[in-house]
N, C-alpha and C positions, 0 to 999 in steps of 0.2 A: 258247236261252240267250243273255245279253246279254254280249257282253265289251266292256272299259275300251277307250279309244281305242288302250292301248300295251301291251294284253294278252300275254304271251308263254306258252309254249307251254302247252298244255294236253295233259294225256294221259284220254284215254280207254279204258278196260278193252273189250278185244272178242275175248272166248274167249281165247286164250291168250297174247296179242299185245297191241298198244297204237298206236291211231291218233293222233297227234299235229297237232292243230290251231294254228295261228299266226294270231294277227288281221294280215291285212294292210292295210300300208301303199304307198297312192300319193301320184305326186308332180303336182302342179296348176301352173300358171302364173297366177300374180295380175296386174291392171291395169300396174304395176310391174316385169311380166316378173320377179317376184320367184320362182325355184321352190323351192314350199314341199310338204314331207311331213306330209302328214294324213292320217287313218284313211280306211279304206276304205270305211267305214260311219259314219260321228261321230253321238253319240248325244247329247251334251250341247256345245248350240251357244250364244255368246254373240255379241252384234247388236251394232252401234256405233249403230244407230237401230233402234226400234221399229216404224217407218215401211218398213222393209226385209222386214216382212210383205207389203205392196204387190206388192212383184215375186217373195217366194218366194213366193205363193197363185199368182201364173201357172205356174210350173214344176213344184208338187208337187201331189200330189191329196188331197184330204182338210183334215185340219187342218194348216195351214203352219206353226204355233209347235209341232207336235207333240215337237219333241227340241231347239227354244228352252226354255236355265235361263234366262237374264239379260239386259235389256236397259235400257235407256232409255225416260223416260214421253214420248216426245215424241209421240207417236201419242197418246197418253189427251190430250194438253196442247192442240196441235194441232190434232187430228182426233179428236173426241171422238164424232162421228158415225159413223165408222167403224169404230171402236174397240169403239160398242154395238153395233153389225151384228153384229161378231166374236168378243163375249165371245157373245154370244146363240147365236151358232153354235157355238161352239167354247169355252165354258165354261175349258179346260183355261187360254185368255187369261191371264185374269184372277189367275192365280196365278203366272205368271211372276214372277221374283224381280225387281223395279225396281233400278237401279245408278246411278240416273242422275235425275235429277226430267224435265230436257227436252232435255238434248243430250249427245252423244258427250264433252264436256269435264270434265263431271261424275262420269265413270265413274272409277276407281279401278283401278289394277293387281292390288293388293288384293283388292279386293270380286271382280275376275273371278277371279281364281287361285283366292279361297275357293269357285268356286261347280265346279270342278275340270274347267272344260270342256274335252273332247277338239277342239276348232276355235273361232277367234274369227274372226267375219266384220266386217270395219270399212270406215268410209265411206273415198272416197279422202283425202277434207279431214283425217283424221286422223292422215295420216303427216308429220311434224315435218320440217325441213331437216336438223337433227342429232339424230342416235339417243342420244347421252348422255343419261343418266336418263330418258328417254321411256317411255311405254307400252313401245315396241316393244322395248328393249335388258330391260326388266323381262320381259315372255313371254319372251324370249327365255331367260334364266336361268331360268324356270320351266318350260322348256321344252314351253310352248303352241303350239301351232302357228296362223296368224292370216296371214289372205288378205286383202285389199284388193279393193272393188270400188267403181263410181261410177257412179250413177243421176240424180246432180243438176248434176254441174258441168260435165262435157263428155259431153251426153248423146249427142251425133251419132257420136262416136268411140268409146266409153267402152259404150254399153248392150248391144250383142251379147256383147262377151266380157264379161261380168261376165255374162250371162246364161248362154252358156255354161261359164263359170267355175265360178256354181252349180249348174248341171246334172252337172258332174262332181264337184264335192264331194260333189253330197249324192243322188249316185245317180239323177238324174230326169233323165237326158241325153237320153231320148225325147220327154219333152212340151216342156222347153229350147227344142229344137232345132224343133219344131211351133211354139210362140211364135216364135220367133224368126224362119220361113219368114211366119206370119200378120204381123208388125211388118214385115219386110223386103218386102213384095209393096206395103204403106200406105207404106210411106215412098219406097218408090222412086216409087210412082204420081204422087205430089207432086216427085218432082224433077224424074223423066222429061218431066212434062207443061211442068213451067217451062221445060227446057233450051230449049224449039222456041219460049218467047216471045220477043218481042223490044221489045216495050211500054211503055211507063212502070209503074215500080213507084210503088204508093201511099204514101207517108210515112205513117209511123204512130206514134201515142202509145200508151205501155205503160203505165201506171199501177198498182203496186202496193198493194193493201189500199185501197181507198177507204176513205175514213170513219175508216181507225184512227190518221190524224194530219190536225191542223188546217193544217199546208202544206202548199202543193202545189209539186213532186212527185215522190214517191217513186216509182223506174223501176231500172229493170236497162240500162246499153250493152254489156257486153260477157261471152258465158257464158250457159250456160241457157237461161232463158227469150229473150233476143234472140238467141241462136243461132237455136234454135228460130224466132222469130219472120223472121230471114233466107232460114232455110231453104226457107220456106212463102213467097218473094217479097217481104216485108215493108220498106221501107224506114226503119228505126228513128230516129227523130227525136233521139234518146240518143246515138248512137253517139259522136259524136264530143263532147258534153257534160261529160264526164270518164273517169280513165283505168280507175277500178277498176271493178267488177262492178256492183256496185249505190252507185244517190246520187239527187242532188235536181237537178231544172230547177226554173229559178223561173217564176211564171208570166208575165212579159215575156218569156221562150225561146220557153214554148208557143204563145205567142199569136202572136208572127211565127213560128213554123215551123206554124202552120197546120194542124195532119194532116190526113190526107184520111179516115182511120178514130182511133176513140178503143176502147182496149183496156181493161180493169181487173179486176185479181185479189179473189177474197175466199174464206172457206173457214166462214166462223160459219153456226152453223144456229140451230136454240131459245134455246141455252143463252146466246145473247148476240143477243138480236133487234135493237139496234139497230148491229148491223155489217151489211155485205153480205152477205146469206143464200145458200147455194149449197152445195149436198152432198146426201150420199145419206137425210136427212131434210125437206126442202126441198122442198117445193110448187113447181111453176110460176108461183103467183099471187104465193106469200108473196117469190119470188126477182125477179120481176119489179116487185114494188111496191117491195120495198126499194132498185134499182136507181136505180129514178126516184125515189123518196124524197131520196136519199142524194146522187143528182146535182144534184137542187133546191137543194139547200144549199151546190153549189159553184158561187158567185158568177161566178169566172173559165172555170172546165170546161163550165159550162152553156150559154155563151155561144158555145162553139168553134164551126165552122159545120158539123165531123164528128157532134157531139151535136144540135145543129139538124135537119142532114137524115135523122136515123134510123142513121148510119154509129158506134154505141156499143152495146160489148158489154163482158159480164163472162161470166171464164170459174173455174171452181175451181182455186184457185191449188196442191191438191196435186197434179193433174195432171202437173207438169213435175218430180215428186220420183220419179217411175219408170218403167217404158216408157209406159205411160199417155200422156206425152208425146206419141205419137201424134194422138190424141185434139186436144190443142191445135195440132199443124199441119195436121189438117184443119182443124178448127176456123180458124184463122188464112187458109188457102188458099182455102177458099170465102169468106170476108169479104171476102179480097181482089182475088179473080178469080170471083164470082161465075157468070159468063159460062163463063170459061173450065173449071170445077170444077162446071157446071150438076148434072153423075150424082154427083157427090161426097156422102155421105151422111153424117157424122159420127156422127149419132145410131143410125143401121144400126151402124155402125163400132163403138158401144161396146156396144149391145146384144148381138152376135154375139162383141166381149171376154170378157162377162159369161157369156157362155151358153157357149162351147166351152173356157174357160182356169178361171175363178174360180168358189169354191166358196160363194156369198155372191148371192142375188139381185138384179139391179139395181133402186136405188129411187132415186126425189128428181130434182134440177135440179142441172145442173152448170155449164150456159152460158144467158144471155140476149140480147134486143137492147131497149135503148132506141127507144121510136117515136118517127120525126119529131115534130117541133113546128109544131103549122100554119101 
């Protein structure tokens, strides 16, 4: 028998007596240290991103939208590749109530209240400085219960307890807690190893989306992806370029800061073949011609002397949207200390992802390297 997230008591007839059942309620700690009472079991969950399947398929088994009503199209918009993976597996997808065409901003207090869900899970970026009229003062008079978790913005800090966050809302504190052992053994191996160097760090250019604007160039200095990119040794050519998260060098920056590596995100597969191809429908050949395609066209990037010697790679830019993130600082680690990172295996790394966490088989390309030029 299914009870409401705020069921109260139930009596049941047993011989001449009456057992009395209460759905319980625990209390969780959000990113926010916010502690919040939600059902002991939540049955109807609403997403502040659609893309937050990513990391419940690592903690749950089965279907991961299985007790998701409503979410955001940004995964169908996005990651449309993955998206088919998942309706193909899991049929139930596809029927999720949309709230949202492609981001958390679209979503409606409204539209979630109507869809009567016992927990709303939201990104960290959603919580407002002032709670007047927000999302959050609106659940809260509807009295929804809604946790906060963050996979994208301060992933180094932020992805264990949001991981085990979810493990204890929604009852999978076992495999949680197994991901979380498997991420924490990758991630330490990459710092431990760096603590004992003592070396020159590589300067490195980030470049976001190749191809999908005509300047150059769009980078991340501070957050996310060049966290991450720190992290893994990386000396970010951005950093100190401007103050907010993401923005543009022009290319007289790049050209005197020189990298020593050239990095670039992309996520298009079929559906837009002239972007950078890369994802779990994505050939080897079709990801590796588009690469070089794509860099032939950039006049200034082409010329860099990191694109010259073979030192240019492109990596799936959804990677750094949930622990996955892993994934890119190996990725980044061996690029950059080759030597040092000889046994480092990334592609082991994501196949044994695949195979011991997600219920979804591994297909496609998700990183490349541009070859020298003679």
């Amino acid at each position: 028998m299914r009870f409401s997230s705020w069921a109260m008591a139930i009596a049941i007839a047993v011989g001449s007596g009456a057992v009395i059942q209460t759905a319980q309620a625990k209390t969780v700690v959000d990113i926010y240290q916010r502690k919040v009472e939600i059902p002991d079991n939540p049955q109807r969950i609403v997403l502040g991103e659609s893309r937050m399947l990513y990391s419940l398929a690592l903690i749950e088994d089965g279907d991961p939208s299985a007790h998701v009503v409503g979410w955001p199209g940004d995964m169908q918009h996005y990651d449309p590749q993955s998206w088919q993976l998942y309706v193909k597996a899991f049929p139930h997808i596809a029927s999720v109530e949309q709230i949202g065409n492609t981001s958390y901003d679209q979503m409606s207090a409204e539209k979630i209240i109507a869809l009567k869900p016992d927990l709303v899970i939201l990104p960290r970026y959603a919580k407002r400085s002032s709670n007047e009229g927000t999302l959050e003062q609106q659940l809260d008079k509807a009295k929804v219960p809604f946790i906060y978790v963050d996979f994208r913005v301060d992933q180094l800090h932020n992805t264990v307890p949001s991981l085990r966050l979810l493990g204890q809302a929604l009852n999978t504190q076992q495999k949680a807690e197994r991901f979380i052992d498997f991420y924490q053994q990758h991630m330490q191996h990459i710092s431990q190893t760096l603590a004992n160097y003592q070396g020159k760090k590589p300067r490195v250019m980030l470049q976001l989306h190749l191809g999908r604007r005509e300047s150059c160039c769009t980078t991340v200095a501070n957050g996310n992806l060049a966290d991450l990119l720190a992290f893994a040794g990386g000396d970010n050519i951005a950093k100190k370029a401007f103050k907010g998260v993401y923005g543009e060098m022009n290319p007289e920056s790049v050209i005197v800061a020189n990298p020593d590596v050239y990095l670039t995100t992309g996520m298009s597969g079929p559906e837009k073949p002239d972007d950078l191809q890369l994802g779990p429908q994505v050939s080897k050949e079709r990801a590796e011609n588009s690469f070089r395609s794509l860099m032939s066209n950039q006049l200034i990037l082409s010329n860099l002397r990191a694109v010259k010697e073979g030192n240019a790679y492109s990596l799936w830019h959804n990677f750094y949207l949930s622990p996955y993130h892993l994934i890119d600082v190996e990725v980044f680690a061996k690029v950059f200390y080759p030597q040092l990172f000889a046994s480092l295996d990334p592609d082991q790394t994501l196949k044994t992802l695949y195979q011991q966490f997600l219920p979804i088989p591994l297909t496609g390309t998700y990183w490349t390297r541009l070859q020298a030029k003679p």
